[in-house]
TORKOL-4160 file (C-alpha; in steps of 0.2 Angstrom, whole numbers, padded with zeros to 4 digits, m for minus):
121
<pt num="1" X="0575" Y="0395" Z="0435"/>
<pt num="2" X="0580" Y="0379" Z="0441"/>
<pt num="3" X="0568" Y="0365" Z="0446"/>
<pt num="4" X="0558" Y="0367" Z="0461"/>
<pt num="5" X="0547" Y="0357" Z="0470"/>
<pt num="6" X="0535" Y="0371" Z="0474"/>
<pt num="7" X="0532" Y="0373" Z="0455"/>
<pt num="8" X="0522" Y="0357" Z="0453"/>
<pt num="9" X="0506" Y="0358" Z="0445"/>
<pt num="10" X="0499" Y="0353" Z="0462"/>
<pt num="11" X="0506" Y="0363" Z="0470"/>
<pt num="12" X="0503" Y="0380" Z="0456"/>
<pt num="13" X="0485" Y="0375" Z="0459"/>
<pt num="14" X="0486" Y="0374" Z="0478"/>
<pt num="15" X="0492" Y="0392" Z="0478"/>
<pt num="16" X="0481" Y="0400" Z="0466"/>
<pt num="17" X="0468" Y="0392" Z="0479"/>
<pt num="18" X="0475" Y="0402" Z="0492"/>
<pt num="19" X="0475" Y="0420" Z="0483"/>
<pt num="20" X="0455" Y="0416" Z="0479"/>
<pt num="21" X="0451" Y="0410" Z="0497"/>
<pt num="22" X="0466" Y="0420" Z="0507"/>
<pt num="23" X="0470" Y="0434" Z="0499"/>
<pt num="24" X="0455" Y="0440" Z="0489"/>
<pt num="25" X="0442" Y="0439" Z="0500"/>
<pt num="26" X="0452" Y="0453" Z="0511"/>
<pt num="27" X="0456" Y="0461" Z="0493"/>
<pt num="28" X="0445" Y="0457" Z="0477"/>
<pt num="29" X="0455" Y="0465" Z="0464"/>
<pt num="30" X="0448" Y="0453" Z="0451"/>
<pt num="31" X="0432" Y="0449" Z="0447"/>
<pt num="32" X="0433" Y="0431" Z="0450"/>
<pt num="33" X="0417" Y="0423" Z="0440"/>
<pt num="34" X="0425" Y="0430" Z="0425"/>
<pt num="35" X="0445" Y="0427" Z="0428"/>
<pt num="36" X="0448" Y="0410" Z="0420"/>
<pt num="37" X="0466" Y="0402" Z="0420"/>
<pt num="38" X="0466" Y="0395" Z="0402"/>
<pt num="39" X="0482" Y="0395" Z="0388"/>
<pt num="40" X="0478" Y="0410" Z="0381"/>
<pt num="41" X="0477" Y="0418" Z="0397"/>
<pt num="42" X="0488" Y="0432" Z="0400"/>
<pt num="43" X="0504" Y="0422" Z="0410"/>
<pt num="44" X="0509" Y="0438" Z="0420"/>
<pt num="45" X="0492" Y="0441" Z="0429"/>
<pt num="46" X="0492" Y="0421" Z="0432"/>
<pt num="47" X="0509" Y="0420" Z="0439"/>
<pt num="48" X="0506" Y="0437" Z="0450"/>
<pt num="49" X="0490" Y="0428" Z="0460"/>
<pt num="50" X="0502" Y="0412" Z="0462"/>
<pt num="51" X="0515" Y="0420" Z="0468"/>
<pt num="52" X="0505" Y="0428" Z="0480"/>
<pt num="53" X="0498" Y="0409" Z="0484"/>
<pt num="54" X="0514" Y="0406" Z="0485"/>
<pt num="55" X="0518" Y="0419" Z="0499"/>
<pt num="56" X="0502" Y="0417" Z="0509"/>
<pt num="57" X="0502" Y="0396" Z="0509"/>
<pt num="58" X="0519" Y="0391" Z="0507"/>
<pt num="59" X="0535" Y="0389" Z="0518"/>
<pt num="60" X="0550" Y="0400" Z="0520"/>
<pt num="61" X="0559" Y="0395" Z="0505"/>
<pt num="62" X="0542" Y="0396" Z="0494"/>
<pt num="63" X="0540" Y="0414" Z="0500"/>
<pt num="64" X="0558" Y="0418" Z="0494"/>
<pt num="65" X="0557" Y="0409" Z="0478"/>
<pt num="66" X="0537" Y="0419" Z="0476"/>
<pt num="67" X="0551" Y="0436" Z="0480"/>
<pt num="68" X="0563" Y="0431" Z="0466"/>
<pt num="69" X="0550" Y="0428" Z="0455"/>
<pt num="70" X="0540" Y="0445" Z="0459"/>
<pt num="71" X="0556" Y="0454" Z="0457"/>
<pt num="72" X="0556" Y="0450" Z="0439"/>
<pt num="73" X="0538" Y="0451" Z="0434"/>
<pt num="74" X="0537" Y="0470" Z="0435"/>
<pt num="75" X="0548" Y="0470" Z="0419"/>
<pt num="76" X="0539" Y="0458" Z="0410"/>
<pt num="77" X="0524" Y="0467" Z="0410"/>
<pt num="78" X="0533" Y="0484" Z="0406"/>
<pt num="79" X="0545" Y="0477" Z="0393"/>
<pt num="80" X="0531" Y="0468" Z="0382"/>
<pt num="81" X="0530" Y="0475" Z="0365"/>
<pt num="82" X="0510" Y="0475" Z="0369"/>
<pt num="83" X="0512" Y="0486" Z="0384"/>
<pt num="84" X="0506" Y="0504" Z="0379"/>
<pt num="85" X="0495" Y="0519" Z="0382"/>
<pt num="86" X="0482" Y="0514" Z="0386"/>
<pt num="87" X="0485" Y="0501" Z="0397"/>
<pt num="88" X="0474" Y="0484" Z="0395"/>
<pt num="89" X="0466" Y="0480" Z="0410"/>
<pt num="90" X="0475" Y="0463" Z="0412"/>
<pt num="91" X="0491" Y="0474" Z="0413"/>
<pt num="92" X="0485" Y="0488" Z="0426"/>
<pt num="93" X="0478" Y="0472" Z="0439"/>
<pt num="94" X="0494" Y="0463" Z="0437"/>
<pt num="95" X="0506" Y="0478" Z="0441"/>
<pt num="96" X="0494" Y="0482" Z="0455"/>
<pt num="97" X="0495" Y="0465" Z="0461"/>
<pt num="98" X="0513" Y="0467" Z="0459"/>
<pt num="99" X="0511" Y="0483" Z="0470"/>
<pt num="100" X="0502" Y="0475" Z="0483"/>
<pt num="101" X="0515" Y="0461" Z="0485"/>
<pt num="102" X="0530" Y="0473" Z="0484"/>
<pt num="103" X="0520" Y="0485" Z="0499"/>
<pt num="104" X="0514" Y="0470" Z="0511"/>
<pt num="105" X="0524" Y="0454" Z="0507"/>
<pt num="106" X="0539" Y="0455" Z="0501"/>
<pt num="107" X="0554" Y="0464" Z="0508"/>
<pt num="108" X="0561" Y="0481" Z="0511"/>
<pt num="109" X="0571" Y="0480" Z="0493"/>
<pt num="110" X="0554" Y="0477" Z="0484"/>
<pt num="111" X="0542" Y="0490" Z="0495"/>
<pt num="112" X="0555" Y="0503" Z="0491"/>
<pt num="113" X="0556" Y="0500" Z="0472"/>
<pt num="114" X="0538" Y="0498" Z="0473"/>
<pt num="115" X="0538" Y="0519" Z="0477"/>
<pt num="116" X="0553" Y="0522" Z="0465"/>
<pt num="117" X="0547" Y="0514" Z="0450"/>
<pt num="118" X="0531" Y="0525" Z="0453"/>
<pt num="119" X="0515" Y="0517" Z="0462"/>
<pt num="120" X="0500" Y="0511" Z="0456"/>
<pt num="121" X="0489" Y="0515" Z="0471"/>
């Protein structure tokens, strides 16, 4: 992906700040005292609550690039060589992050696939 001003650190942090105070106050899906951000953290449940930052806090242009980026992380998850029966549960909140996001943020493309792919929820 090319380089994007809304893809600073500064601006990542911003709208992870925005899913804790926007977004999961309306839906705590994670247990937030014991979700830590670290490197070892697991990159797909970090980029789902950004991207959802991203939709809730950003511009126009953000919430696109949060769309191009959520079109995408479906696959990750479901293409990892880790991702198998059962499901770890860093797996299962990311794709029903991803659900949620597809459902009430993003566009018709993504609510439809949402129910074709099969729903979490």
């Amino acid at each position: 992906m090319e380089h994007h001003d809304d893809l600073t650190p500064e601006a990542l942090s911003n709208y992870l700040n925005v899913y804790w105070t926007e977004f999961h106050s309306q839906y705590p899906i994670l247990h937030r005292p014991t979700t830590t951000i670290t490197r070892s953290a697991h990159l797909p449940l970090f980029v789902a609550m950004i991207t959802i930052g991203m939709s809730l806090g950003g511009s126009t242009r953000t919430h696109e690039l949060a769309v191009r980026i959520h079109d995408e992380l479906r696959w990750q998850v479901y293409s990892s060589k880790s991702f198998k029966h059962p499901a770890k549960l860093w797996e299962m909140q990311t794709l029903l992050l991803r659900e949620v996001f597809d459902k009430m943020m993003a566009g018709r493309h993504q609510h439809e696939m949402a129910f074709t792919v099969g729903p979490l929820v």
